[in-house]
N, C-alpha and C positions, 0 to 999 in steps of 0.2 A: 777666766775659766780655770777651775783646778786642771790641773797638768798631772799628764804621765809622763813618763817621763822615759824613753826608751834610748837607754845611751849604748853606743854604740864605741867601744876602745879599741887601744891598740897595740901593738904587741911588741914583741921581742925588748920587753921593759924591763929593767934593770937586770940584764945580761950585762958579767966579767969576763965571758970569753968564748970562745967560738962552741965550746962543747954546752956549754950552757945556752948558748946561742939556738942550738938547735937543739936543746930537752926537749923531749918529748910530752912533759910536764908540762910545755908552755909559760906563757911573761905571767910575772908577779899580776895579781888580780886589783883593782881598785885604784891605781892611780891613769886612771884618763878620763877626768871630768865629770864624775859621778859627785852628788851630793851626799853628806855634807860638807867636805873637803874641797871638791871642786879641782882637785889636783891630778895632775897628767905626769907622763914619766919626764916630760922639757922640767917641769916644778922640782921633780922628788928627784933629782941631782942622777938618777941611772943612765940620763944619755944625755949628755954637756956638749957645749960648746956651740947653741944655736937657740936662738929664740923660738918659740912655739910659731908655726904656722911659716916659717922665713926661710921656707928654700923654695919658692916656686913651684911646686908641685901640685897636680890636681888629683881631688879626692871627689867620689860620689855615691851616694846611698837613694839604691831604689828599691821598691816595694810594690809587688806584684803579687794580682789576684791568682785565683787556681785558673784563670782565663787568660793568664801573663797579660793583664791588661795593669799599668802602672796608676797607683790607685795614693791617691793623698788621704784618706778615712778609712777607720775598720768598721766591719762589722762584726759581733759578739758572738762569740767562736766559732767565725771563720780562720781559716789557717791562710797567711799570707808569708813571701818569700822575700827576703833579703838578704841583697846581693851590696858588700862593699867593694871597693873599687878604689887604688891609689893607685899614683904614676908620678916619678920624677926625675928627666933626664933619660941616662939611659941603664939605670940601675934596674937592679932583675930582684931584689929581696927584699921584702917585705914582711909586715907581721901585721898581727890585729888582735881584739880583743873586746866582747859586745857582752851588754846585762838591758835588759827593760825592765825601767823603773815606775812609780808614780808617785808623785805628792812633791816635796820639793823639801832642802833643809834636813833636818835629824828625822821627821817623819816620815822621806823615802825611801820605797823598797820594790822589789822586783814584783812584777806583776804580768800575767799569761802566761805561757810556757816559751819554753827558745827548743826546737828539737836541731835536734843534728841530722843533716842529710847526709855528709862527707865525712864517714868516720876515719877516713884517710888523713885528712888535713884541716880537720877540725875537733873540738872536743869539749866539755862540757866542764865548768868547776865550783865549785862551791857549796854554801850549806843556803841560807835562806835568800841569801841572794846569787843566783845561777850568772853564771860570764860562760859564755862562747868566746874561744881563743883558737886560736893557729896549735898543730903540732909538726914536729919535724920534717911532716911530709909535704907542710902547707905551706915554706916560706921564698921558695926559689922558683922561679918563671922563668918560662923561654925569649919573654919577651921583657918589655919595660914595662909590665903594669902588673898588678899583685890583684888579687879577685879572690873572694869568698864569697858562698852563698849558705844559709841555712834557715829555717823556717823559725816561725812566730804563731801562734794560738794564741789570739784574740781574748780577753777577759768575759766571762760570761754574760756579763752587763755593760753598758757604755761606762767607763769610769772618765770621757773627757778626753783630753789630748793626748797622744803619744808625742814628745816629744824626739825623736832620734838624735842622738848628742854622738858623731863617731870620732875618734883618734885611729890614726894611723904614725906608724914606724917607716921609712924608710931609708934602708941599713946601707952604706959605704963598704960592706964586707970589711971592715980593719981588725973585724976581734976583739973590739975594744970599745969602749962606752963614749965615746967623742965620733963626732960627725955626722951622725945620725943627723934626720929632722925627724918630727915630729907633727902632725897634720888635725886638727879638727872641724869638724864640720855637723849642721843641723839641721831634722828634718822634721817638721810640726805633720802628724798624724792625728785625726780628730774623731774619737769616735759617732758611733752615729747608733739613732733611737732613745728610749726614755734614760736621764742623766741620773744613776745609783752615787752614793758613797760621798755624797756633800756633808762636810764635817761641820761644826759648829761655826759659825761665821762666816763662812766659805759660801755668801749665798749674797745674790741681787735680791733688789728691794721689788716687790708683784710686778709681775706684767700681765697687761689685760691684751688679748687678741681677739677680733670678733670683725665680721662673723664668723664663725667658725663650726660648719663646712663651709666653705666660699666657691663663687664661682670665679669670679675675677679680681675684686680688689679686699686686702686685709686694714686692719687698722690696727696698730701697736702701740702699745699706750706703756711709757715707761717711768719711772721716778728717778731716774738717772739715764744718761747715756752709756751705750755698748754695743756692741760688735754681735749680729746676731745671722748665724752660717745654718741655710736648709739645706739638706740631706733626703734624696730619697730612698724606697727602700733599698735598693744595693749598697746602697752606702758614696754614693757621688754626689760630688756639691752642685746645686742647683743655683744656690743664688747666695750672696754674700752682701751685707750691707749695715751701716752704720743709723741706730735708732737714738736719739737724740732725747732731751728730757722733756718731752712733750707726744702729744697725736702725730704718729706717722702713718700713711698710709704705701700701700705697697703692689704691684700691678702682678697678678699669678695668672692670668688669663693664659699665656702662651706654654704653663705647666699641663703634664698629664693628668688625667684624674687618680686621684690614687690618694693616700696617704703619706705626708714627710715626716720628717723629725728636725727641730731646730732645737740647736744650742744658742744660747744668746751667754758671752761669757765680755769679762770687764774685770781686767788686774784681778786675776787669778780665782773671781768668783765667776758662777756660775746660776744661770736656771734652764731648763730641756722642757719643752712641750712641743705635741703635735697639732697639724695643721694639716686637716683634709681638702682637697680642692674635687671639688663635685665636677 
């Protein structure tokens, strides 16, 4: 299935010292895992002396409806919240830095909006591609975990997966570009309803599904195997399941009546149709 690609960075990146540390300007934009580069600040030499991901630390990225109900799929434009979260030891500073992208390679780019909720200690950069990052007010805690939250507006259309790709910073207070770790972490978001923006290639070979409206059993008829996720309408996964290069059948009897939406997606291609259950 084509990918979005929603990366999530992090911050206080290539800081020389503490007044820099805390600009208000916020870290250098683009180095934590974004494509094409795929480079974080442990790579672009701004905070040395530790391997990416190796100091023990826990990172988490959750994403919540306007119901605060914690949700793995969007729906097209719904506004949803995310909240990162690092901890390491008993260090109190932190930084971060997030863009939502799609596509993968030289052809990704930011996609839906990112609004600021916390003009305090967040703030918004860039030209075609938007980063939300920490400002001077966002990097020092009372306690040992660093937290950010700011909002997400959904693309008008399914464009496919969000991927969540976050980095996090956290800082040793020295002043200085050594000791720091560095944290990443990933969160697959799938959109949900009819699949827009499939590029040239970027497509599975027909599927036949029938009957369709059904009452209890489907049949899926594929020319390759793939990975095929229904979605009803809020946008929650109903069923998940592997369709093989042959007649599958499938038991929906214990589904509502309503209408779903499936993505059926396979190394990075994609096809989206509906399935009503009577």
């Amino acid at each position: 299935m084509r990918k979005f690609i929603f990366f999530l960075f992090t911050g206080l990146c290539c800081l020389l010292s503490y007044q820099v540390f805390t600009n208000a300007g916020g870290p250098t934009s683009g180095v934590a895992g974004e494509p094409p580069l795929n480079e974080t600040c442990a790579e672009a030499g701004c905070h040395t002396g530790s391997a990416l991901n190796s100091g023990g630390g826990t990172t988490t990225i959750d994403v919540k409806d306007s119901l605060n109900n914690k949700v793995t799929s969007y729906i097209p434009n719904h506004t949803y919240t995310v909240t990162l979260s690092v901890a390491e030891g008993v260090k109190t500073r932190y930084g971060f830095e997030a863009i939502v992208m799609k596509g993968t390679g030289s052809i990704a780019n930011s996609i839906g909006s990112i609004v600021v909720t916390d003009a305090t200690r967040t703030q918004l950069f860039g030209g075609s591609k938007k980063y939300i990052m920490h400002k001077s007010g966002g990097i020092d805690f009372t306690g040992n975990t660093g937290s950010w939250s700011f909002n997400w507006k959904a693309p008008s259309n399914n464009n496919g997966v969000a991927t969540i790709y976050a980095a996090f910073n956290a800082s040793n207070k020295n002043n200085a570009v050594g000791g720091d770790k560095i944290y990443t972490q990933a969160l697959d978001i799938t959109g949900t309803g009819p699949f827009v923006g499939i590029e040239s290639g970027n497509y599975l070979k027909p599927i036949a599904v029938y009957p369709n409206p059904a009452q209890s059993m489907i049949t899926m008829a594929l020319r390759e195997s793939a990975w095929v996720t229904l979605y009803n309408s809020k946008g929650d996964t109903v069923l998940r399941f592997f369709v093989s290069e042959s007649t599958n059948q499938y038991d929906i009897s214990e589904l509502e009546p309503g209408v779903y939406f499936a993505n059926c997606s396979l190394e990075g291609r994609v096809q989206s149709f509906k399935i009503i259950k009577q």
